[in-house]
N, C-alpha and C positions, 0 to 999 in steps of 0.2 A: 764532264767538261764544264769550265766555269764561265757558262756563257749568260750567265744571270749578271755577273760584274763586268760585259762587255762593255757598256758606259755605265760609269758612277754618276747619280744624279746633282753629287758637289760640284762635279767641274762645269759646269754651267757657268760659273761663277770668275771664273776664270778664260773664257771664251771672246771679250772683248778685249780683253789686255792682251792674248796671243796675237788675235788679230793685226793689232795694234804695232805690238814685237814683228810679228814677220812681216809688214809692209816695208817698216824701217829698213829688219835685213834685207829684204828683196830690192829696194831702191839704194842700201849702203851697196849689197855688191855688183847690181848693175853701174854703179859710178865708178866701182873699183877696177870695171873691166873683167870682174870672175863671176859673173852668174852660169857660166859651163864648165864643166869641168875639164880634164888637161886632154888635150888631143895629141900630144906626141910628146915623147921623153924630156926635152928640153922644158917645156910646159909642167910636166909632170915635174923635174925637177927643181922648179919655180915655187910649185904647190909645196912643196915640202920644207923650201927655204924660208918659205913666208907665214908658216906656223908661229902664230902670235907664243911668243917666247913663254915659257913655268917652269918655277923653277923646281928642284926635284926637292922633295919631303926630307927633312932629317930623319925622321922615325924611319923613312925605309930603308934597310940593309941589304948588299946587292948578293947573292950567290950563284954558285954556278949547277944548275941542275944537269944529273947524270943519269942514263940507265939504256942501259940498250944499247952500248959503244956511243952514243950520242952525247952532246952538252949542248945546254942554251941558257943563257943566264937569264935571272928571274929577279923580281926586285920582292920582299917582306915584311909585310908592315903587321906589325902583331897590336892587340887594341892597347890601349891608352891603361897601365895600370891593375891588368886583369889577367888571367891565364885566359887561353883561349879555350872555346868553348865547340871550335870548331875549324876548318879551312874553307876560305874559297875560290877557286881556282879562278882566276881572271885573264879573260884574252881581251885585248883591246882594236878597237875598230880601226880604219882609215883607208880601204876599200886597194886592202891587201899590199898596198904601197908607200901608206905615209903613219907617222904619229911614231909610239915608244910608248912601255910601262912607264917611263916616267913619266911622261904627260897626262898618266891616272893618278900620280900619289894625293895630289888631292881629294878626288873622288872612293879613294882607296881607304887615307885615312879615315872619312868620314863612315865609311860602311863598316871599316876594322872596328873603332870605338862605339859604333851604333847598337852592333850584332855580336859585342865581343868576340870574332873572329881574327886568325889571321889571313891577311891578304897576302896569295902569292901571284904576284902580273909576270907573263910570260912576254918576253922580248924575243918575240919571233923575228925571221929572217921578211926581206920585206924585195918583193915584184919591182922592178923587173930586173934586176942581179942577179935576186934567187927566187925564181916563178915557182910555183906547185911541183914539186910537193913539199920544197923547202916549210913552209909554214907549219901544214898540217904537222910534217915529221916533229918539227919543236916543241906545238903544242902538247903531244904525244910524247915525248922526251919529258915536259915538266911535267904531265899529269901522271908518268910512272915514277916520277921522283918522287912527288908529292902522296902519292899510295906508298912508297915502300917508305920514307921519312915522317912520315904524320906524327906518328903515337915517338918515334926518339925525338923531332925536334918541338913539335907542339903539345905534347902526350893527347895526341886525340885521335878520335878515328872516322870523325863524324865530316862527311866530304860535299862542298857543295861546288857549282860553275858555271861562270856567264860569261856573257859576252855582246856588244852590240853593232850591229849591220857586220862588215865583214869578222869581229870577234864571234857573234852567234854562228855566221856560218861553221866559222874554226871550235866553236863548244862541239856543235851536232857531231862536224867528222872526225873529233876529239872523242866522245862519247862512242861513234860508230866503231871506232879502231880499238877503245877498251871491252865493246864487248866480244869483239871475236877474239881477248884476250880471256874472256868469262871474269873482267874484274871491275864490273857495276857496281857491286855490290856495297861498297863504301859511301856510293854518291847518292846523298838525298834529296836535289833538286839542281835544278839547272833554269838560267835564267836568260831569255831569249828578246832580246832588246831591237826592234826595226833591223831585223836578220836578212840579207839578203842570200835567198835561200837556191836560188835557178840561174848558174852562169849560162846556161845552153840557148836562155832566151826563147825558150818554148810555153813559158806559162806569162799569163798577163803582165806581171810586174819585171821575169826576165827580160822581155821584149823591149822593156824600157830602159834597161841600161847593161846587157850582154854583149852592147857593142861598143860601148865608151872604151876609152884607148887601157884606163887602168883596169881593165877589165881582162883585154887580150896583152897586156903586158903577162899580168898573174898566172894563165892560160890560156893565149894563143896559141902555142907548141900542141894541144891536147884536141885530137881527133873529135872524141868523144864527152862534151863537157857534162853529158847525164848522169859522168862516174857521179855516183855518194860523196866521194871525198872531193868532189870540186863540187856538187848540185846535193846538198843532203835532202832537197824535197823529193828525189826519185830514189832514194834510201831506203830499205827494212827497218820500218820504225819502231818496231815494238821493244818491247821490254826495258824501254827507256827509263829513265828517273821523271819523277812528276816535275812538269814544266811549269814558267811563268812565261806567258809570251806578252811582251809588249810592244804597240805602236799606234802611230799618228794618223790620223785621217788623210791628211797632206804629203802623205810620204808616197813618192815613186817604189818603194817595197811594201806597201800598205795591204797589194793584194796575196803577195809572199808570206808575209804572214797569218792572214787569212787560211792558205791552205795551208802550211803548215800547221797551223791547230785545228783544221778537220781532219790532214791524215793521219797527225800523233791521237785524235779520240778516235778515228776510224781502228785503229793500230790497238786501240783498248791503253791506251794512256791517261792519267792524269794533269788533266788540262785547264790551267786558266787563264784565257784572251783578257785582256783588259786595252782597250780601245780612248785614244784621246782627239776629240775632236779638235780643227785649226791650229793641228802641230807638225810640220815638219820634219824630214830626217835629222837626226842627231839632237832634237830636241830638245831630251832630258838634259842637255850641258845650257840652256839658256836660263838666263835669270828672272823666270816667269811661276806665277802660280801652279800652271798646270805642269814644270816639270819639279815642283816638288811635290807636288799630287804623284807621279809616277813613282818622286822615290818613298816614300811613304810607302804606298802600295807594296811596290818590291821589298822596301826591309821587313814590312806587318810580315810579306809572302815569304822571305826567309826564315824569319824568326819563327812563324811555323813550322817551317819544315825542318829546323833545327829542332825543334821542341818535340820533333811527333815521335 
């Protein structure tokens, strides 16, 4: 477990200027009236309307992924120039009810041409029209497309997959459901971005937000939220693909992923924590030192695991 690079001793350096950023944001969204999040549908519907507008990438190409009598369409952005080198499966966050792959093509392009990969972003179905298991099913829909398509549409075979806050949950119970298919095998890392990992609100960091409204939108209806496929912290972790887990000292899931990478090395997994101090959820998207420190970190950490 890579608990020697839990803090880097560069980001020091970067420590007042976060500071600095998240006072701003804390006082911009207190004026705005949204320092809490959506307490009933109509509110939740508000949050989603007032997603500062992006526009979607030319490079990416939208398709529809098949297998299993299922479709979900997917958006792919192949690198800049180059055959690919690789795939990486992309779930994107917004706490199972807001955002769209294409509100990653930015972020998507920049990892495709970094890593020479293609990016495939899964456009899951989104809480509370279609609560659990709408999602996991989709993501499970792209990533058996993306196993049986790799080598005819990218010729490759070499598989990787992330995800952050509620994307990482959907990686883990993405990963869970391929291996009781026994089809691991292709995927050489997986990347675990301020994952919120405990809807049941039984562990420190669940307790903190198991009860927020988008929370029991996504799974209300579910007796038991300890399933894996809604809580992957009470999940059979082993035999996993070697993880990156990232997050922020500031973050309400800070301690989620904490035990997430004790149970994955308990579990005999390959594990590396990398911890940033005076960063907030969702972080890495601000325009600060410490979230290009994070993406550094993460592509050094793919391009490893591509290379091994």
């Amino acid at each position: 477990m890579g608990l020697s690079q839990l803090i880097d001793a560069e980001l020091g350096a970067y420590i007042e200027e976060s500071r600095t950023f998240n006072a701003a944001a804390i006082a911009a969204a207190k004026a705005a009236g949204s320092a809490k999040g959506p307490t009933n549908y109509e509110e939740l519907k508000r949050a989603r309307d007032n997603l500062p507008a992006r526009s979607p990438h030319p490079r990416a190409v939208e398709h529809v992924a098949e297998a299993g009598g299922r479709t979900v369409p997917v958006r792919v952005i192949r690198p800049d120039g180059r055959e690919p080198r690789g795939v990486y499966l992309d779930i994107h966050g917004g706490g199972f009810f807001m955002s769209s792959a294409a509100r990653s093509d930015g972020r998507n392009v920049a990892l495709a041409d970094a890593l020479g990969v293609a990016v495939v972003s899964v456009d899951y179905r989104l809480a509370p029209e279609n609560p659990w298991p709408a999602a996991p099913d989709d993501c499970e829909t792209a990533a058996l497309w993306v196993l049986d398509q790799a080598r005819a549409l990218f010729g490759v075979d070499r598989l990787l997959i992330g995800g952050a806050s509620a994307g990482a949950n959907l990686a883990l119970t993405t990963l869970f459901r391929l291996r009781r298919r026994e089809l691991l095998e292709g995927f050489a890392g997986v990347v675990l971005q301020y994952g919120a990992y405990d809807l049941s609100g039984q562990s420190p960091s669940g307790r903190l937000y198991a009860d927020e409204w988008f929370i029991e939108a996504y799974a209300g209806h579910v007796t038991d939220r300890t399933d894996p496929d809604l809580s992957p912290l009470y999940g059979d972790l082993a035999g996993l693909p070697p993880a990156l887990l990232i997050a922020g000292t500031l973050d309400l899931v800070f301690e989620d992923t904490l035990a997430m990478a004790g149970r994955l090395a308990a579990a005999g997994g390959d594990v590396d924590l990398h911890v940033f101090p005076e960063s907030h959820h969702g972080f890495t998207s601000f325009p600060t030192g410490m979230a290009a420190a994070a993406k550094r970190t993460t592509t050094s950490w793919l391009g490893a695991r591509l290379a091994a």
